[in-house]
N, C-alpha and C positions, 0 to 999 in steps of 0.2 A: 161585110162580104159583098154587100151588094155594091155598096160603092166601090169596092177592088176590083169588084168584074165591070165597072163601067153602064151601073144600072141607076138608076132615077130614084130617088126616097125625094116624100114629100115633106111640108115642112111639119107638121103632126108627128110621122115617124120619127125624125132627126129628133124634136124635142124628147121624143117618149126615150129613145135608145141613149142619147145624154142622160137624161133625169136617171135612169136604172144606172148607169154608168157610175156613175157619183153620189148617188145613196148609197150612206151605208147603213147594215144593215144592226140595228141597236139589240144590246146585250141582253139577254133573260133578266128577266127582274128577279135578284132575290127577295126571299122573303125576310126580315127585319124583326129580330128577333131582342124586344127590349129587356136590356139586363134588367135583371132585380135591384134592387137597392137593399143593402146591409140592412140590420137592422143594426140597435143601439149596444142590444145585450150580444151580438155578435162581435161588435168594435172591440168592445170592451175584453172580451171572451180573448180576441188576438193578440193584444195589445198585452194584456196579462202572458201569454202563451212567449210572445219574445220578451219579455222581463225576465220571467224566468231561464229561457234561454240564455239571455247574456249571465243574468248570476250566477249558473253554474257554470258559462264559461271561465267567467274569475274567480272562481272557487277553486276551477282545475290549474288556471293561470299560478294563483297565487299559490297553491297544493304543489307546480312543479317547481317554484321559485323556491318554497319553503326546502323540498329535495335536493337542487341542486345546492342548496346552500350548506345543509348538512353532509353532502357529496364532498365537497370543497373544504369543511372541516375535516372531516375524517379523513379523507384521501391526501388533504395538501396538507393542510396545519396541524394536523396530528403529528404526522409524520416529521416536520420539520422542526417543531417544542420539540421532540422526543431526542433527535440527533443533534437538534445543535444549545440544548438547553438543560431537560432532565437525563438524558446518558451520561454528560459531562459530569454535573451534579452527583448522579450517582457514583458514578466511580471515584470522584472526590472523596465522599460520605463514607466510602468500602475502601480504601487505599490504606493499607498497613503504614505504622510507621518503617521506618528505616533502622532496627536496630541490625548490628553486629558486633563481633566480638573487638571491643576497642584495646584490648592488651593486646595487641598483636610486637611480637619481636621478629623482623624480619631481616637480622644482623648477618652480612651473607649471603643475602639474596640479593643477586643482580635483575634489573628490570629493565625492559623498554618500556616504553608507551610513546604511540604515531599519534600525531595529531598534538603534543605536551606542549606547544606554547600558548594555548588558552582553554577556554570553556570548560568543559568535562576530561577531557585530558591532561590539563594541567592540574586540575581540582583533586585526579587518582594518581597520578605524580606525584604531587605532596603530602597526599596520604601517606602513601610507600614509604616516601623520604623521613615522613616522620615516625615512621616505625622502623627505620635503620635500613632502609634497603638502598643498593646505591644503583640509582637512576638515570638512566640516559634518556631524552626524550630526540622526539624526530619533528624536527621542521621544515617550512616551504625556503626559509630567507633566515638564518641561522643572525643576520644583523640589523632584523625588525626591531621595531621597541617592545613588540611582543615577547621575543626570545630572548631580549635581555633583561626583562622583568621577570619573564617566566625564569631564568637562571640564576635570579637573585631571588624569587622565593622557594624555590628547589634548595641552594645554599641554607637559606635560613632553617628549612623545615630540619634539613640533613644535621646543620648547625645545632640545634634545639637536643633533638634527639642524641646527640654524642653527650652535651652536658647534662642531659639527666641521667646519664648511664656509665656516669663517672669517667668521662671523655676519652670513651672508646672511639677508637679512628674507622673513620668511614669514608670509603670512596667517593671522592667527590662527586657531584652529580655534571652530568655533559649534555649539553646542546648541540644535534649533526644535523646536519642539513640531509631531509628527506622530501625529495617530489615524488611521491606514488603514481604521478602520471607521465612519467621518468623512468625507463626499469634501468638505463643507465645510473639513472642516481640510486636506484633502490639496490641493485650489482655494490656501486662505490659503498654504501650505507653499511649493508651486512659486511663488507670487506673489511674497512676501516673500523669499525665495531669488533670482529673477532683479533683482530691483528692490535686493539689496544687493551678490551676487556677481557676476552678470552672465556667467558663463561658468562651463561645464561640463566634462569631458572623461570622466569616470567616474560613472557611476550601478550602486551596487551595492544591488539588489531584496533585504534580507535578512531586512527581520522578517518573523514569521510568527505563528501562537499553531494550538495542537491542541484549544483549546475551538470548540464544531463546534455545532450543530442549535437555535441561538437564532437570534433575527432584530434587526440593529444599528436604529437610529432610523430609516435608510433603509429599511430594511424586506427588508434581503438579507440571507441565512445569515452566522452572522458568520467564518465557518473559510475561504467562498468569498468573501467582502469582504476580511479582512484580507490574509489570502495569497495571491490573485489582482486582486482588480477592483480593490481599490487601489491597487498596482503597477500597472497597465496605466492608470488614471488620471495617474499620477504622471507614467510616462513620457510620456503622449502630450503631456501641460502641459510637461513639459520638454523635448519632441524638437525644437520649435526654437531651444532652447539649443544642446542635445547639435548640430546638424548648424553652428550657427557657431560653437561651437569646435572643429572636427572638428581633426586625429584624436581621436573620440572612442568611449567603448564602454560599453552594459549590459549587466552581469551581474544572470545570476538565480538566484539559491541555489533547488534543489531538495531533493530526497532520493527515495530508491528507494523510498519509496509511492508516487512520482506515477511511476513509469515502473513496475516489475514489484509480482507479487503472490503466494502459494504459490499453486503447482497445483490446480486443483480437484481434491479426491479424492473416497471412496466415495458420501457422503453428496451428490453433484450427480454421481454416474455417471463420472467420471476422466474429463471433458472435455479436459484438456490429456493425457491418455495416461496409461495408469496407475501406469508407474514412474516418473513425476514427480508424482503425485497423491501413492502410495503414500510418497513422501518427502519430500512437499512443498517440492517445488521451485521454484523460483525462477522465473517465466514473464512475459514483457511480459503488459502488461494492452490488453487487446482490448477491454473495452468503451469506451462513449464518454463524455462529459464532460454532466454534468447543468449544469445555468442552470437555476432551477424547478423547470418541469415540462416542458422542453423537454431531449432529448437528441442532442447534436452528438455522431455516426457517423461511422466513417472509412467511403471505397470502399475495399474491399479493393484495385482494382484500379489505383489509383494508386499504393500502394505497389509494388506487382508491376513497374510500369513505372521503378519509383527505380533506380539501381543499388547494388550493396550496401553501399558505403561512399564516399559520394560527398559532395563539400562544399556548401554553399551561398553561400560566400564571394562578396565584392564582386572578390575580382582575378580574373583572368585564370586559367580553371581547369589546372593543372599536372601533373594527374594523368592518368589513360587513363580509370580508373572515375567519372569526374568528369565527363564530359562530358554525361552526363541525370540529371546531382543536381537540377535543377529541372524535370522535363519538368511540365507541367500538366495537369489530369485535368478534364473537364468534364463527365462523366457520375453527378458522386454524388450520392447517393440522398436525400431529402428528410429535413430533420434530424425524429427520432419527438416527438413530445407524446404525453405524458401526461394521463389524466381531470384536470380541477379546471381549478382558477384558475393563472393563467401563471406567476404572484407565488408561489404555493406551493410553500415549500424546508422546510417540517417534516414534513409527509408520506411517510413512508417513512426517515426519515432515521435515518443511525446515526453518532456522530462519527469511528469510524474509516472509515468511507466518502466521510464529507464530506473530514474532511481530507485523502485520497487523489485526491479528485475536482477541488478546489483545486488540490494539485501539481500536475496531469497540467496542467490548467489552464494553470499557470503555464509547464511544458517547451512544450506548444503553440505559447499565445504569445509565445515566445523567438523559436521556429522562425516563426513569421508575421511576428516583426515583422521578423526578418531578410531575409524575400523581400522585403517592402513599404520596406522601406532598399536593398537591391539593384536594386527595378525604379524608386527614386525616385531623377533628375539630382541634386537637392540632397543627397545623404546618403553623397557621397563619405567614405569613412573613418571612417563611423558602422557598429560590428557589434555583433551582441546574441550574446553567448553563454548557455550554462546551465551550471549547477555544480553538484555534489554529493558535500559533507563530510562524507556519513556520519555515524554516531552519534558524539555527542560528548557532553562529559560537562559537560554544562549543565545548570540547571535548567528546559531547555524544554518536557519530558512531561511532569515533574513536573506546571507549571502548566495541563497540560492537563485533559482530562477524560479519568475514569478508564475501562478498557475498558469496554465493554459488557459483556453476559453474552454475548450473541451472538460476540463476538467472541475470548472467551476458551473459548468452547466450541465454535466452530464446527467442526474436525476431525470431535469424536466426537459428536456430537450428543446420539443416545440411549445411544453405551455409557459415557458418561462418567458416566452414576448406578450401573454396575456399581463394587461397594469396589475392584476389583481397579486398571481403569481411573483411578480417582478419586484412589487412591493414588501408583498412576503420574505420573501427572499433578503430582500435587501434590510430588510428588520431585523429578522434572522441571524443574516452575517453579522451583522454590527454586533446582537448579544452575543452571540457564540465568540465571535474575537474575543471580545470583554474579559466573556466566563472563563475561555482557556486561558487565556494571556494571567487572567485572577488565581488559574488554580493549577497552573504549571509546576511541575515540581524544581528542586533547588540545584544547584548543581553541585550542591554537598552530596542530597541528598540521590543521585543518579550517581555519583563516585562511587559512595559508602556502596553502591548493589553491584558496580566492577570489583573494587577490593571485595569484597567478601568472597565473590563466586572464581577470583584469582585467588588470595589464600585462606580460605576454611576447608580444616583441615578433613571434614566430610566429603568434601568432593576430590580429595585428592585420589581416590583409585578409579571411581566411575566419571566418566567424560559422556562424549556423544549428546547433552542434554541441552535445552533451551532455558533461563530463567526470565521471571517477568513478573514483577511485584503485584502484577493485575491478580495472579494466580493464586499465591496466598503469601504470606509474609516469610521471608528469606530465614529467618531460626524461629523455633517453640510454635512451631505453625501445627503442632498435633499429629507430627505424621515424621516419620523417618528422618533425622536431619539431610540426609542429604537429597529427601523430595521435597523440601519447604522452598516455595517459591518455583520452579520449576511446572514449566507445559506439559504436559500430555501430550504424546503423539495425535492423536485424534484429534489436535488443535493444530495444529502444524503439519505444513505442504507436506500433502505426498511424495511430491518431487526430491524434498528433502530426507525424506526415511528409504529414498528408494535405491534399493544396494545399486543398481545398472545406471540408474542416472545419473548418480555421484559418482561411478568412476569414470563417464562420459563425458562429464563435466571435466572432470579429471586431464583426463586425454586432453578435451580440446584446449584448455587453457597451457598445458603444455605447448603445444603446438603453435599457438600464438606468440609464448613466448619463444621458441625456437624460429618460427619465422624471421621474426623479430631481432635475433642477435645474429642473423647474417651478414 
């Protein structure tokens, strides 16, 4: 300050006022506080203290390894021995034989059967033939090598059976050409059929195909044309054959796609319960039957009013549980649509879906047409039954389409990209082929359960029924002949017992075909 105002400092001052300038001024001293030193029996004391700490970490370590390991058993490999190894097996182990009545004289009886140039069609074909009945079968390509084998063991069977019976003459057997995914040709088919044979008494519904999510020239899914809407065409062109030659009967080859499905499990929540998810069990299928984009629903409460094992037959019901097999239900719910165009059957489509959606289809309309034959005066001793031969060892998957991805991995969704799972799995597949492929039934043996449930003569007044050799053995099953072999409602779709669905079903396949012949 002095020096800013222009004032004299000596040189004493100047040092002193530097010197404070520039010291600075040093830190308190703390005080220094020397740690202790451990002792021996203290190291040791800690040292012991984290041993044990890590041991019981590896004890919980190896404790959760040990859990999830039996997690992984129970939850994955349980499940997957059980469905693709012991269920097989079992049913093997409990499968009746195939007996029926092998006197059969069916001299007189005229027959179709769809699908007669191979597999299980041709196989109930020549059954027929050989018990005198005279046979027309339905083809895609009537000048296959198929269809001219198939008409040369049709001959022989037909042949056969006239010389053992003192060579009674029998109508020869015919090969027509039928595309069910064609209602032009299924039109020509019944036409040319009534205009040469003139009389019916057997109509067996049996070709089918597993290729699914294409659309035929009609412009309909071809898995829901071939295996349903051509059958329901066919019969309706020949139902007034079938009722003047009554007694008459159709059959309709299903299989247990169209009626049960495995239990939903983890991956949709175990809707059906979870120890049938968990082992995927075997459950009727509850939803309802797609056409388009229109979906035919059962009322639940129609079934509710069924009783549980009751007929739908044309005679005179004989049983106690029989007497409300047909009560009718007039409250069901209005069938859902779907967004889009009505015509729309590629949308959303999966082929193991569709051809699921087909059977069910087809068990339905068995069950309708037999109400619509029971409440019609003219259809005395006309009944429809359904039938189902189970896997047999044809080439009918083969020619289908191969799974989805969807459908070979639906179970595990997301842990099927775990190696563990993947590997499983693929162990799994390989036995499971094996086993089925090893314990497939024959295709004698899926014939013999069509003839029977076409002509024994117990089921000729009660129709409306499903059979399926799972259920109990087709005769001397202890029980009524005409419940041996035969489903319980209570195992089979609702949709299909349901009086409003089946004549919705009804209607819309009408209507398709009426679009369609414009």
């Amino acid at each position: 300050a002095r020096l800013a105002g222009g004032g004299a400092m000596d040189a004493a001052e100047l040092r002193g006022v530097i010197s404070r300038a520039t010291t600075r001024k040093a830190p308190p001293q703390r005080a220094v506080v020397k740690k202790a030193e451990k002792t021996q029996e203290e190291i040791e004391a800690e040292k012991k203290r984290k041993d044990e700490e890590e041991k019981e970490e590896e004890e919980l370590e190896r404790a959760c390894e040990q859990w999830c390991s039996k997690i992984c058993r129970i939850g994955i490999v349980v499940p997957l021995l059980f469905s693709y190894v012991l269920y097989p097996i079992g049913e093997y182990g409990m499968r009746p034989n195939m007996v029926i009545d092998d006197n059969l004289n069916l001299a007189g009886t005229h027959a179709i059967v769809t699908g007669g140039c191979g597999g299980l069609g041709l196989e109930t074909a020549t059954m027929l033939a050989r018990a005198g009945a005279s046979v027309a079968v339905g083809c895609r390509d009537t000048r296959s090598d198929s269809a001219v084998q198939a008409l040369k063991a049709l001959r022989v069977a037909s042949g056969k059976w006239s010389e053992s019976n003192g060579g009674i003459a029998v109508s020869q057997p015919a090969v027509m050409q039928l595309r069910l995914d064609s209602m032009a040709s299924v039109r020509s088919f019944a036409a040319q059929y009534t205009e040469h044979h003139g009389k019916l008494n057997l109509l067996v519904n049996n070709a089918g195909t597993r290729q699914a999510c294409t659309t035929t020239d009609d412009g309909i899914e071809v898995a829901f044309q071939v295996n349903y809407l051509g059958h329901f065409q066919l019969t309706n062109l020949l139902l007034p054959l079938l009722r003047q030659s009554s007694p008459a009967r159709v059959v309709h080859v299903t299989c247990r796609d169209g009626y049960v499905r495995p239990a939903h499990g983890w991956n949709q929540w175990f809707k059906d319960g979870w120890f049938k998810g968990w082992l995927g069990l075997p459950v009727p299928i509850v939803e309802g039957i797609r056409v388009g984009t229109t979906f035919v629903e059962p009322s639940f409460e129609s079934v509710a009013e069924q009783e549980e094992d009751g007929d739908l037959g044309h005679a005179a019901m004989d049983d106690e549980d029989d007497e409300n097999g047909g009560s009718a239900q007039t409250n069901a719910a209005t069938p859902r649509r779907a967004k889009g165009d009505k015509s729309d059957w590629s949308t959303g489509c999966r082929p193991e879906k569709a051809y699921a959606n087909a059977k069910l289809a087809v068990l339905t309309f068995s069950h309708e047409l037999e109400r619509r034959l029971r409440e019609s005066s003219g259809s005395d001793g006309v009944v429809s039954h359904a039938v189902n031969p189970n896997a047999i060892a044809t080439e009918f998957v083969a020619k289908g389409d191969p799974p989805s991805t969807t459908q070979q991995w639906s179970y595990f969704k997301v842990m099927s990209y775990f190696p563990p799972v993947w590997i499983s799995r693929k162990a799994f597949t390989w036995v499971h082929t094996h086993v089925c492929n090893w314990m497939l039934r024959s295709v004698e043996h899926g014939a013999r359960a069509v003839v029977h449930v076409a002509t024994a003569e117990a089921l000729a007044g009660a129709g409306g029924t499903l059979f399926d050799d799972l259920e109990s053995a087709f005769v001397r099953c202890g029980r009524p002949a005409h419940k041996c072999g035969r489903v319980p409602r209570s195992w089979q779709p609702p949709v299909a017992n349901d009086l409003q669905a089946g004549s919705k079903l009804w209607e819309l396949s009408e209507e398709l075909l009426k679009e369609r012949k414009r």
